[in-house]
C-alpha positions as CSV (number, residue, x, y, z in Angstrom):
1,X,-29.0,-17.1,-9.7
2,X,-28.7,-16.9,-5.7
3,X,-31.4,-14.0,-5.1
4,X,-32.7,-14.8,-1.9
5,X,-36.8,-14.4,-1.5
6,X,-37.1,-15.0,1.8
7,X,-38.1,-11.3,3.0
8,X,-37.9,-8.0,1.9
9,X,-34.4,-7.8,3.2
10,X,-32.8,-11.2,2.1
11,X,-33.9,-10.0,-1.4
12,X,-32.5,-6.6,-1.6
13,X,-29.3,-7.9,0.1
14,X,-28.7,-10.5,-2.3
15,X,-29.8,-8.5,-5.4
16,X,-26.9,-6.0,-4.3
17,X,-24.5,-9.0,-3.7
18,X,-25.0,-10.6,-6.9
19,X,-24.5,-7.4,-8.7
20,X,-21.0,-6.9,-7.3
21,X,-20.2,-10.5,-8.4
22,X,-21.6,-10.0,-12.2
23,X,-19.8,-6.2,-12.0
24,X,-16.7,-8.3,-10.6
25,X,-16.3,-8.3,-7.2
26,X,-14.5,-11.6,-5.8
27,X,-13.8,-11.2,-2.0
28,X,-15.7,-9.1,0.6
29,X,-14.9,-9.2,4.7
30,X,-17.5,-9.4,6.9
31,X,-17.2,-8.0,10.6
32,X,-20.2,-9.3,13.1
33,X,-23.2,-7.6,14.4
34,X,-27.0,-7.5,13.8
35,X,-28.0,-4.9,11.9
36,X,-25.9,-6.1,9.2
37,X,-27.2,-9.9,8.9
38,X,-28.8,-9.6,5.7
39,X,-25.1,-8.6,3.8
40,X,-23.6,-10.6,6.2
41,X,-25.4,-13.6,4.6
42,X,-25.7,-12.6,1.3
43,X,-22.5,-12.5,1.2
44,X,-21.0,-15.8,3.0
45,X,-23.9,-17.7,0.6
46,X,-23.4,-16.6,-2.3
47,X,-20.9,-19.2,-4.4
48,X,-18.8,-16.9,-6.3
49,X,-17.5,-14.5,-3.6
50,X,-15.0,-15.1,-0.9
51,X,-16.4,-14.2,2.4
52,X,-14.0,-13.8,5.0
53,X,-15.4,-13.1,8.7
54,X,-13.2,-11.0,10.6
55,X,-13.6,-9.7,14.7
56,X,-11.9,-6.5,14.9
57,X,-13.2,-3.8,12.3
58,X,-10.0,-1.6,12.3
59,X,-7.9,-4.7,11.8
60,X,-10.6,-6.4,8.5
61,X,-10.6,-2.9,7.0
62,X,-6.6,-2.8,6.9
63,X,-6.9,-6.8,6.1
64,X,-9.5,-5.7,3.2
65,X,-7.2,-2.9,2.0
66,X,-3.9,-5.5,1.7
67,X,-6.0,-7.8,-0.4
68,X,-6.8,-4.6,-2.8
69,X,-3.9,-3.7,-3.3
70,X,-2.0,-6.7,-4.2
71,X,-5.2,-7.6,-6.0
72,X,-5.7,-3.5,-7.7
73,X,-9.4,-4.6,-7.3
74,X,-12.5,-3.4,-5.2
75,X,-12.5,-5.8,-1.8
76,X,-16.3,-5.1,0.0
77,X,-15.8,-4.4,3.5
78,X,-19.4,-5.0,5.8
79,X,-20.3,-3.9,9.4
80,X,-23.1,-3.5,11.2
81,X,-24.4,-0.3,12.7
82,X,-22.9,2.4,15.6
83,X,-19.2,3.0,16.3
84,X,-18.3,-0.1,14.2
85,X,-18.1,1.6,11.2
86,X,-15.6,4.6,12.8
87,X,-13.3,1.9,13.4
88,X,-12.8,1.7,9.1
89,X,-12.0,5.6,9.4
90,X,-8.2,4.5,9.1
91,X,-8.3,2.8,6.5
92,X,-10.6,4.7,4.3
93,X,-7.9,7.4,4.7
94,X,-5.0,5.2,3.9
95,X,-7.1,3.8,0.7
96,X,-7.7,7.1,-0.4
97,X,-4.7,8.8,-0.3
98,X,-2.9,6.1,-1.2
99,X,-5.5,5.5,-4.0
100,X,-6.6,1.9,-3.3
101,X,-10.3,0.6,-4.3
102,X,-12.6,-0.3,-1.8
103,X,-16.2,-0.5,-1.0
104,X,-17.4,0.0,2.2
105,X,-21.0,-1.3,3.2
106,X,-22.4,-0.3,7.1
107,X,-25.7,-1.5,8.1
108,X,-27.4,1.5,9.9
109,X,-30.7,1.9,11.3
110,X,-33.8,3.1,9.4
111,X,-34.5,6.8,9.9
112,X,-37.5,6.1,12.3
113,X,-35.1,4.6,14.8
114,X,-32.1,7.8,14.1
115,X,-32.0,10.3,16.4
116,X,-34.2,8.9,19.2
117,X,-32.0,7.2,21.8
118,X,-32.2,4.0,19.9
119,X,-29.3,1.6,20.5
120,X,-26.3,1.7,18.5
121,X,-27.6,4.2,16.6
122,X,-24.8,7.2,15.9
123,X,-25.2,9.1,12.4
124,X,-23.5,7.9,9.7
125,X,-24.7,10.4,6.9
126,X,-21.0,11.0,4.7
127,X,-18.9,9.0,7.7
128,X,-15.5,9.4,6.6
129,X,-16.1,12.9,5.4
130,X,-14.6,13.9,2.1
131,X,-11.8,10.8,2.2
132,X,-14.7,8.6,-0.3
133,X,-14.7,9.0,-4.3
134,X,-18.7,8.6,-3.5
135,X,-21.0,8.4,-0.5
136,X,-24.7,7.1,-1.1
137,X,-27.5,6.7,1.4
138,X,-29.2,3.5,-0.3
139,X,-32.7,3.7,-0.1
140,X,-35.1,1.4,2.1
141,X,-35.5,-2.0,0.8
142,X,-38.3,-2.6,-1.1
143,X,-39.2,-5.8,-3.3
144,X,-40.8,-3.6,-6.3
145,X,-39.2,-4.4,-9.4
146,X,-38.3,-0.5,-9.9
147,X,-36.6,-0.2,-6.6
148,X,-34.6,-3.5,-7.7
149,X,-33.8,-1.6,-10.1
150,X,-32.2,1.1,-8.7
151,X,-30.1,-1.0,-6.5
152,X,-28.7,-2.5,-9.2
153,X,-27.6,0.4,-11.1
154,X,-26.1,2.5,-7.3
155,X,-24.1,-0.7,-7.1
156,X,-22.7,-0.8,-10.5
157,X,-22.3,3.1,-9.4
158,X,-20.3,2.2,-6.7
159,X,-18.0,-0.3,-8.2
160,X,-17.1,2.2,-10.8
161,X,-16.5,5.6,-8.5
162,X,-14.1,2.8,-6.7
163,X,-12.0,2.9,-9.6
164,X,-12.5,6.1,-11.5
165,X,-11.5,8.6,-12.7
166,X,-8.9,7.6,-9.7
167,X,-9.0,4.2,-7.6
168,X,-10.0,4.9,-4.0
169,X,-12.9,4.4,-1.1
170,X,-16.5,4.5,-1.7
171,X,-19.2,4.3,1.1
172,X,-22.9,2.9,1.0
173,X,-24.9,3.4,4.1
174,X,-27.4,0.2,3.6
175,X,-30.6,0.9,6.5
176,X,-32.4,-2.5,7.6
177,X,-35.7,-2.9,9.4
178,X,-36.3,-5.5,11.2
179,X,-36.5,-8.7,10.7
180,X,-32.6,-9.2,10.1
181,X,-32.7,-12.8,10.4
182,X,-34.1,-14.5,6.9
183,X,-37.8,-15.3,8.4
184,X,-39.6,-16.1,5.2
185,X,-42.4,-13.1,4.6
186,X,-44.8,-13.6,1.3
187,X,-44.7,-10.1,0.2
188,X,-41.1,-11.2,-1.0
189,X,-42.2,-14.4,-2.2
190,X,-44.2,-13.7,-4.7
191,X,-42.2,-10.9,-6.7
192,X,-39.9,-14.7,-7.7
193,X,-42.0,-15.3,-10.1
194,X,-42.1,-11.9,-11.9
195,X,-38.1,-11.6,-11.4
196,X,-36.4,-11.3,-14.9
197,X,-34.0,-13.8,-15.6
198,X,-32.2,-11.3,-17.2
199,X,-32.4,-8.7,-14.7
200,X,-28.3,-8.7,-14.0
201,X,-27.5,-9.3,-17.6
202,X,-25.8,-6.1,-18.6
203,X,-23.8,-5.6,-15.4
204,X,-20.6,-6.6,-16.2
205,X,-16.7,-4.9,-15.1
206,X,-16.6,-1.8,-16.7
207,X,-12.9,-1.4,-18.4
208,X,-11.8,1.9,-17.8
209,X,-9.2,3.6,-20.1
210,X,-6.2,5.6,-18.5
211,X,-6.8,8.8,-18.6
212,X,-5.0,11.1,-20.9
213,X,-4.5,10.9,-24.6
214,X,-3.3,8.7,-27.5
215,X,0.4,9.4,-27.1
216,X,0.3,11.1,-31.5
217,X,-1.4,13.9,-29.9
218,X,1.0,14.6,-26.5
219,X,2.3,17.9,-26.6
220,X,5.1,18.4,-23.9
221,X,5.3,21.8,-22.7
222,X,9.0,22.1,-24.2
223,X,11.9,19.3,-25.3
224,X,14.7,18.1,-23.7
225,X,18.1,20.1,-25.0
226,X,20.4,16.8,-24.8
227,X,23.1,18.7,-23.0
228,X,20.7,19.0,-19.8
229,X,21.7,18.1,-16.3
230,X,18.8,15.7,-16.1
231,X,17.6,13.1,-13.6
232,X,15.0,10.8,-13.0
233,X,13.7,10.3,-9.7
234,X,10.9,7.4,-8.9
235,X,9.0,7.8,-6.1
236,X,6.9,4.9,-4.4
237,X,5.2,2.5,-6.7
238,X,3.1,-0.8,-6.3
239,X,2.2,-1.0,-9.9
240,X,0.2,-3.6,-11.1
241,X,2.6,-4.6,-13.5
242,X,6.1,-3.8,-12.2
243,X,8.2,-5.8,-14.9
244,X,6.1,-3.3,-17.5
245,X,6.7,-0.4,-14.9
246,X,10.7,-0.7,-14.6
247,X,11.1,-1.9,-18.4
248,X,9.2,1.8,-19.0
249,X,11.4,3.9,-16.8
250,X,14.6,1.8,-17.9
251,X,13.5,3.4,-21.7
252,X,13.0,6.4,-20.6
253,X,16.6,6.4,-18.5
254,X,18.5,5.4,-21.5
255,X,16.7,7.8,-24.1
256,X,16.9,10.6,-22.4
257,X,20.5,9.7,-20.7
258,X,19.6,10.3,-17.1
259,X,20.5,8.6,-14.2
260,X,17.0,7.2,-11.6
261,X,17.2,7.8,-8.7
262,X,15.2,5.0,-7.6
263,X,13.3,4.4,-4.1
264,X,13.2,1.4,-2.3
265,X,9.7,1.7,-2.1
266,X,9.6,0.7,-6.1
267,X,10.6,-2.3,-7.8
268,X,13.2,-0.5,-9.6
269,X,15.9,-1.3,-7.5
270,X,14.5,-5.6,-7.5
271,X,14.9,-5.3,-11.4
272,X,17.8,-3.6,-11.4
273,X,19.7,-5.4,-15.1
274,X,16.8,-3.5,-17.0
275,X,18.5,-0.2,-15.9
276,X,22.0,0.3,-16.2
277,X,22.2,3.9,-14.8
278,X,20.0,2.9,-11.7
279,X,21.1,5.1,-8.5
280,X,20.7,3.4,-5.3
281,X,22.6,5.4,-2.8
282,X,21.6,8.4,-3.6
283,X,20.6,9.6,0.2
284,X,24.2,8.8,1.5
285,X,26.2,10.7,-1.4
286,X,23.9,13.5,-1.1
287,X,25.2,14.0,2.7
288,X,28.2,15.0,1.4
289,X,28.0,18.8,0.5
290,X,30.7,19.1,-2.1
291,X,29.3,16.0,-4.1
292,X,25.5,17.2,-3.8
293,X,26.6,20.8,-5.3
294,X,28.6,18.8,-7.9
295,X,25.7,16.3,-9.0
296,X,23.2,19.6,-8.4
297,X,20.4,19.0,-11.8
298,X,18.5,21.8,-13.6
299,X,15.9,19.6,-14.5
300,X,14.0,16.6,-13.2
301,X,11.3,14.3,-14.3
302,X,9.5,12.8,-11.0
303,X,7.5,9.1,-11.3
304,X,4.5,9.7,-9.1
305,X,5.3,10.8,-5.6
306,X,8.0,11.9,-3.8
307,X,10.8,9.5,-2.2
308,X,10.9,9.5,1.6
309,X,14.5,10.6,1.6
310,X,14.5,14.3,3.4
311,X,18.4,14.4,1.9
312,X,16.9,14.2,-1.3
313,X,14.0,16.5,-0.8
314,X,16.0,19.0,1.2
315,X,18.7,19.1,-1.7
316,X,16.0,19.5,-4.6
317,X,14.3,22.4,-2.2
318,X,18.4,23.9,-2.4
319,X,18.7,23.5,-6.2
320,X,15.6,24.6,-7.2
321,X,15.2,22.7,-10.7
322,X,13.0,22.6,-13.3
323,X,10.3,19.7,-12.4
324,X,8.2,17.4,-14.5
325,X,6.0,15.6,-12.5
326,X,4.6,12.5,-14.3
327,X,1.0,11.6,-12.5
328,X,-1.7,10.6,-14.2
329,X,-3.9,11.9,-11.4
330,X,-5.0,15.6,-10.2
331,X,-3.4,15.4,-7.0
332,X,-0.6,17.9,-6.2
333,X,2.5,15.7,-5.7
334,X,4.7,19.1,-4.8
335,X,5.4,19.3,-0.9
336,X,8.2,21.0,-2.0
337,X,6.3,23.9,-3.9
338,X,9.2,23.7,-6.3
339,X,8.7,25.1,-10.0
340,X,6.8,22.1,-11.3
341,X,4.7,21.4,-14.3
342,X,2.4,18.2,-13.5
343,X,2.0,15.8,-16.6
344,X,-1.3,14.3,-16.2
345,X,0.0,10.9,-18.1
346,X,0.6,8.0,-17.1
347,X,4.1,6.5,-17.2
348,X,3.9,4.4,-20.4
349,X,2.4,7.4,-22.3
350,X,5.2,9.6,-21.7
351,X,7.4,6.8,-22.9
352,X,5.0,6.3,-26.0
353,X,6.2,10.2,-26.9
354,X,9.8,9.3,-27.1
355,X,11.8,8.0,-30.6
356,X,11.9,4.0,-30.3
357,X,15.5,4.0,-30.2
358,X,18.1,0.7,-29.4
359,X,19.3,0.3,-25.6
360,X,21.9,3.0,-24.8
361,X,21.2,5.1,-27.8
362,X,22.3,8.1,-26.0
363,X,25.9,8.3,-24.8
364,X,27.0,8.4,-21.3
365,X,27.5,12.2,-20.5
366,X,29.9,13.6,-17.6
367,X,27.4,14.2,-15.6
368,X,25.7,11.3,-15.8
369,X,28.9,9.3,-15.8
370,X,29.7,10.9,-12.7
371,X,26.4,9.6,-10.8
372,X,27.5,6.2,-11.9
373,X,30.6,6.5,-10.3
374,X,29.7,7.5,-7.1
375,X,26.8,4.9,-7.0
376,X,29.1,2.4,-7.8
377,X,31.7,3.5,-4.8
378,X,29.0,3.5,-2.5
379,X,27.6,0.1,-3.1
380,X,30.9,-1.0,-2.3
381,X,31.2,0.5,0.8
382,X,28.1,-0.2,2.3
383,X,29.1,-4.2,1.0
384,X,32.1,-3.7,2.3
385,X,31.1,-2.9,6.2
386,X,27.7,-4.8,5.6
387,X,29.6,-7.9,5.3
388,X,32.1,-7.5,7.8
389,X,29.5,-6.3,10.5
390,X,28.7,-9.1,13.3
391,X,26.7,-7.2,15.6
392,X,22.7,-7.6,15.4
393,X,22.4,-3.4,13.8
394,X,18.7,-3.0,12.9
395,X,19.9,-1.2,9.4
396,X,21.8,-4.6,8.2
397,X,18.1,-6.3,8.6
398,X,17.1,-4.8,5.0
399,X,20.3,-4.6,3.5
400,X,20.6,-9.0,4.4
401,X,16.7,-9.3,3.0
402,X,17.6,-7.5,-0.2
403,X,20.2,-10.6,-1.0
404,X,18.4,-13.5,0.8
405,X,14.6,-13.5,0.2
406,X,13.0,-16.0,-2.6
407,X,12.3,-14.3,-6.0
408,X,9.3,-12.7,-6.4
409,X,8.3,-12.9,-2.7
410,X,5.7,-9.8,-2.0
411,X,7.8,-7.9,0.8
412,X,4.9,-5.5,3.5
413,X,7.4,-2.6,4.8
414,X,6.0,-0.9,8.1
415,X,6.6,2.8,8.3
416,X,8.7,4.6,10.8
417,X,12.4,3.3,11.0
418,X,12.2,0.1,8.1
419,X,11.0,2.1,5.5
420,X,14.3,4.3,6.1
421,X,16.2,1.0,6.2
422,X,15.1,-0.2,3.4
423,X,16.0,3.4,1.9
424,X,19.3,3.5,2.8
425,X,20.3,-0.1,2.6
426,X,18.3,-2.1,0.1
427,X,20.6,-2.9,-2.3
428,X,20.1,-3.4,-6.5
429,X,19.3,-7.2,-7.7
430,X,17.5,-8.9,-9.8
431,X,15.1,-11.1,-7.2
432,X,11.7,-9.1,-8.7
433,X,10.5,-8.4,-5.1
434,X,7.8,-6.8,-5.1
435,X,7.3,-3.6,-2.7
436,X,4.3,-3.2,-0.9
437,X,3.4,0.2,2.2
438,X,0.9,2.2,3.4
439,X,2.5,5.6,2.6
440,X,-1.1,7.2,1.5
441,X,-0.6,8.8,5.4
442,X,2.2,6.7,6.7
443,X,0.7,6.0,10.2
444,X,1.7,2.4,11.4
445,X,-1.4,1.5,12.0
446,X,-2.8,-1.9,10.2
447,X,0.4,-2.7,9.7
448,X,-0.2,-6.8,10.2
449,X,-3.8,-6.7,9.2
450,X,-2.6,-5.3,5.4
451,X,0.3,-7.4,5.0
452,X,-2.0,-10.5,5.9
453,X,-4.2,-8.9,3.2
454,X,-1.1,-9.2,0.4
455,X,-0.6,-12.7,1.8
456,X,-4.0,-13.7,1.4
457,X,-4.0,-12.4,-2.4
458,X,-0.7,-13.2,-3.1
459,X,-1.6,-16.7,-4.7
460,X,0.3,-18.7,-2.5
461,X,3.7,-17.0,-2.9
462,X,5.0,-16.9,1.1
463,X,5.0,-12.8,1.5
464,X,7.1,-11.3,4.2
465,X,6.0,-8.1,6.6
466,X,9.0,-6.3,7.7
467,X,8.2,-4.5,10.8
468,X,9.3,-3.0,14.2
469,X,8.0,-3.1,18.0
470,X,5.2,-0.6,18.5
471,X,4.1,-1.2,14.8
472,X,3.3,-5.1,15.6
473,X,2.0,-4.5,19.2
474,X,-0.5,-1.9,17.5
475,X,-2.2,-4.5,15.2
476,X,-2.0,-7.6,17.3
477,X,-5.6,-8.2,16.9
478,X,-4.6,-9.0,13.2
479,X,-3.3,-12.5,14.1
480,X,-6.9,-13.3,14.7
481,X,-7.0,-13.5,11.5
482,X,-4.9,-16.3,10.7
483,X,-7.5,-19.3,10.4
484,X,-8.9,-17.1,7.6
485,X,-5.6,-16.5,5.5
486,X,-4.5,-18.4,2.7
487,X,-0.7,-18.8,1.9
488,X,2.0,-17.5,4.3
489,X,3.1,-14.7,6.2
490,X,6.9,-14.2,7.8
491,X,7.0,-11.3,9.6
492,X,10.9,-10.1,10.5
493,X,10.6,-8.4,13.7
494,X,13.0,-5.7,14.6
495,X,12.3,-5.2,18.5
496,X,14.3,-2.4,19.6
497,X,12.1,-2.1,22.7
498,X,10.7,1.5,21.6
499,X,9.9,3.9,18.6
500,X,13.6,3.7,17.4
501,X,12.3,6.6,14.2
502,X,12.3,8.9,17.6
503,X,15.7,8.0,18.5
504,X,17.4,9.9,15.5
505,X,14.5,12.7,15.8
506,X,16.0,16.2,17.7
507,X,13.5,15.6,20.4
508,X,16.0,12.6,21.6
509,X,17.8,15.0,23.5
510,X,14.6,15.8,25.7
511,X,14.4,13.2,28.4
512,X,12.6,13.4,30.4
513,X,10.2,13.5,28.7
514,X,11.4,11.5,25.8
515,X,11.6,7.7,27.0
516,X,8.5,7.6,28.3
517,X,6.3,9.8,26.1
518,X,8.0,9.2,22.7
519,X,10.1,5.8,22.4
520,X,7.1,4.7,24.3
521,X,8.8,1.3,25.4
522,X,6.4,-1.4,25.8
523,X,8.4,-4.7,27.7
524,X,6.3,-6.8,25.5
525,X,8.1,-10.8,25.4
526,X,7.1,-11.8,21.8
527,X,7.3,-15.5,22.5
528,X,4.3,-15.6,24.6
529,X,2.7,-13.5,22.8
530,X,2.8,-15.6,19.2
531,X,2.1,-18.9,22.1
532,X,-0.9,-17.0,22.9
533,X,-2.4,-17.0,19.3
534,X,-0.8,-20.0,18.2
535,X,1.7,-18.4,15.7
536,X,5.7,-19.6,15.4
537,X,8.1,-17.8,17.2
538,X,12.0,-17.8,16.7
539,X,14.3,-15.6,18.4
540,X,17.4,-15.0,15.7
541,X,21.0,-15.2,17.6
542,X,22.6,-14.2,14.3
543,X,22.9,-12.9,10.7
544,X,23.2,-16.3,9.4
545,X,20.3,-17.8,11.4
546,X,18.1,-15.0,9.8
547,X,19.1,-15.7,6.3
548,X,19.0,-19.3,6.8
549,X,14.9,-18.6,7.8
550,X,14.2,-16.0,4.9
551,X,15.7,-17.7,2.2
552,X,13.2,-21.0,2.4
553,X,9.7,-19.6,3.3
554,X,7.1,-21.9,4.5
555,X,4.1,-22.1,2.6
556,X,1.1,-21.5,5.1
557,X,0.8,-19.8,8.5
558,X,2.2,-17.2,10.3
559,X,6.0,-16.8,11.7
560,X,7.4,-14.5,13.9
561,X,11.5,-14.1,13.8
562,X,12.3,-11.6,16.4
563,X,16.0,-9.6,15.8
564,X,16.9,-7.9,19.1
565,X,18.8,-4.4,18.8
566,X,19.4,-1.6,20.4
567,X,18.2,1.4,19.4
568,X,20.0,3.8,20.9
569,X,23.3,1.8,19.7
570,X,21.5,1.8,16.3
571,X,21.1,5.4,16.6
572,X,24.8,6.6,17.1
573,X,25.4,3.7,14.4
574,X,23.4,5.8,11.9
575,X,24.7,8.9,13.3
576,X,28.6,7.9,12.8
577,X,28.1,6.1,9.2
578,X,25.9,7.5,7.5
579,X,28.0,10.6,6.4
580,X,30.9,8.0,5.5
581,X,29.2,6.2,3.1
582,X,29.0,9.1,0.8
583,X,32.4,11.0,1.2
584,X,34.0,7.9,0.5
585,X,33.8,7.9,-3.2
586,X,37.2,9.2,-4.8
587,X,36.6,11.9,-7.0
């Protein structure tokens, strides 16, 4: 049982330490400092839990939040008093809106030394605001058995706000007095022999139900007249278990005979034989007017949020349909304010509600008939000019990924211009890549750090971080953490020299002051860079250099393959095709 005696502080360090490890808790990341030294080594002694020391806060909280959510477990994230904490801020957002557990510790100072012009001493009462599930000021330490007590039982707390009733931040503010270091103190000593040997024996992970209810007593607010102009649309998902997740919706699909409209930003589209009426394309055919009034719905059931595609938003905000929106959550998932009734279920009780009925059960309608059509016109369109295309066009980046990468390889998207790549271009197969994002407030920052963070977790399966420019240059302290990571990180670098999302943006046509103060171009030569922190570099000359490189993935370190475009020739690209891709199809 590693409880540490030494002082006051080593003991209530390592009583809370231990209790995460018997509640569950397998990795935490450690940033340096003082004030923090007794969770510090708590933590990097104790045998059961992964301590991993990290620099840069900002860059270990986006680290700890990858590792989370490939992992859809609690990570402990440590710091040590003053502004080090504000550097989390971040990525406590990110993990709560995006609903990802973690468990942020910060040393402070006791409350004589608050408030007085002490050093590094800033107040950290409720930090990140309401963005935590909890907030608790932990109490003094104390070597009393009662105050052990306690400790134990606010750090079971903890571990279970950071995953219910939704997964998402939670924030203990842990004061030390001095002395930080473990100097051996009697006081402490001598409560070892009166420790229980049982004292952690009832904390153990607490399994939490989904909420809702048994699927005999769902009531849906009304049924589903078979004759309905019905669609599915799945928003951005990085379920747990995505094979369970697309075999669910692929039930529901063919039930209810409705096409799904399936973001990239799922693994719908990477398991696409489970789904026969899987939509694709549907951002370029809704650019053309006279197909989008055709394929108009009355009725919708939404998966979770909703798709980045403004087309798609901008045509349901036109149509105005009936909404079901399937969230097992209390958020409001309606930026659209359409008439929506929010399910609070989760995906595989809505399916438990439906008559177990063979593949295909109900017949291909016109309508849905139609949606197949066009999907399958535009696939071969977009393969069509895809594969004829020489020229190194940011958008054929995702489109050459989505046919080249290794099954099952964890894929980071960065926001800004690849995740609308990935929309429009990611075509259907049956690799089982998995999708991961930070779309909880799609900022690009800790874009490196959280795809190092999947790596790490990924269990040795090479991951790959698709990325541009600014997004990379933001989080360059991340490849300091690379002689902490496990497994392998490729990251496919679309330098466009600039903020190419601005590019297609109406404030384009504003320069100045647009190139400086917008697409922000930063000169930066990648090589020397990567030679700086000892990471692989390639420059890719072609589309068949970059497939040879991301279809055999090492197994351990970092590698940077840099694509060169242009993104002001990428932006009349987009500009020119993507209203063909749609029109196309022959009606």
């Amino acid at each position: 049982m590693p409880v540490d005696f030494r002082n006051t502080n080593t003991l209530w360090a390592s009583v809370a330490v231990e209790t995460l490890f018997y509640w569950g808790l397998r990795v935490a990341v450690v940033c340096p400092g003082s004030r923090s030294a007794p969770l510090a080594i708590a933590f990097a002694q104790h045998p059961g839990i992964e301590a991993i020391p990290i620099l840069d806060e900002r860059s270990a909280s986006f680290f700890a939040l990858g590792v989370a959510r490939r992992q859809h477990q609690p990570v402990a994230l440590v710091c040590t008093s003053g502004t080090a904490g504000a550097n989390f801020y971040p990525a406590v957002i990110e993990a709560h809106e995006s609903q990802v557990p973690l468990l942020i510790l910060t040393a402070d100072r006791p409350p004589e030394l608050r408030d007085c012009n002490a050093g590094q001493a800033i107040d950290q009462q409720k930090l990140y605001g309401s963005f935590p599930n909890w907030y608790h000021e932990v109490a003094l330490p104390s070597p009393e058995l009662p105050h052990l007590a306690y400790l134990r039982q606010t750090m079971v707390q903890a571990c279970d706000r950071a995953q219910f009733p939704h997964p998402g931040p939670v924030h203990l503010n842990f004061p030390f007095r001095d002395p930080l270091v473990p100097l051996p103190h009697a006081e402490a000593a001598a409560i070892a022999q009166r420790f229980p040997p049982a004292f952690f024996s009832a904390v153990r992970p607490t399994a939490f139900q989904s909420t809702g209810v048994p699927p005999s007593s769902i009531r849906l607010p009304l049924s589903i007249p078979p004759d309905r102009r019905g669609i599915l649309v799945a928003g951005p998902a990085q379920p747990a278990d995505p094979h369970r997740y697309c075999e669910a919706i692929a039930h529901l699909s063919q039930t209810l005979g409705f096409p799904v409209l399936a973001e990239a930003l799922s693994p719908l589209r990477n398991y696409a034989a489970l789904n026969p009426y899987l939509i694709s394309t549907y951002d370029l055919l809704l650019r053309d007017r006279a197909l989008a009034t055709e394929l108009a719905p009355d009725f919708v059931i939404r998966i979770g949020e909703m798709p980045t595609s403004k087309e798609l938003r901008l045509w349901l905000q036109h149509t105005q349909p009936e909404v079901w929106a399937i969230d097992e959550g209390d958020r409001n998932l309606d930026p659209l304010h359409l008439r929506t009734i929010h399910l609070p279920l989760c995906l595989e009780q809505l399916v438990a509600t439906l008559p177990c009925s063979p593949p295909l059960a109900c017949p291909p309608s016109p309508y849905l008939k139609s949606w197949c059509h066009a999907e399958e016109a535009a696939r071969r369109s977009l393969q069509t000019h895809f594969a004829a295309m020489e020229e190194l066009l940011e958008g054929k980046v995702a489109w050459l990924l989505s046919q080249t990468l290794p099954e099952n390889t964890p894929l980071f998207i960065a926001n800004s211009t690849p995740i609308r790549d990935m929309e429009w271009f990611w075509q259907p197969g049956d690799r089982h890549i998995q999708p991961y994002f930070n779309r909880g407030a799609n900022g690009i920052d800790g874009t490196l750090s959280t795809a190092l963070g999947i790596a790490h977790a990924a269990n040795s399966q090479p991951t790959v971080l698709l990325t541009g420019d600014l997004a990379l240059l933001h989080d360059t302290n991340g490849f300091l953490i690379q002689s902490h990571c496990r497994g392998h990180l490729t990251i496919v670098l679309i330098n466009n020299n600039g903020g190419g999302i601005f590019e297609i943006l109406p404030v384009s046509q504003f320069d100045p002051p647009f190139e400086e103060f917008f697409a922000t171009p930063q000169n930066v030569e990648f090589a020397k860079l990567c030679a700086t922190y000892g990471v692989d570099y390639e420059h890719i000359q072609s589309w068949q250099h970059l497939a040879q490189r991301v279809s055999q993935l090492p197994q351990e370190g970092i590698q940077v393959l840099e694509v060169r475009c242009d993104r002001k020739q990428n932006a009349r690209w987009l500009q020119e095709n993507l209203p063909k891709f749609g029109p196309s199809v022959d009606r």
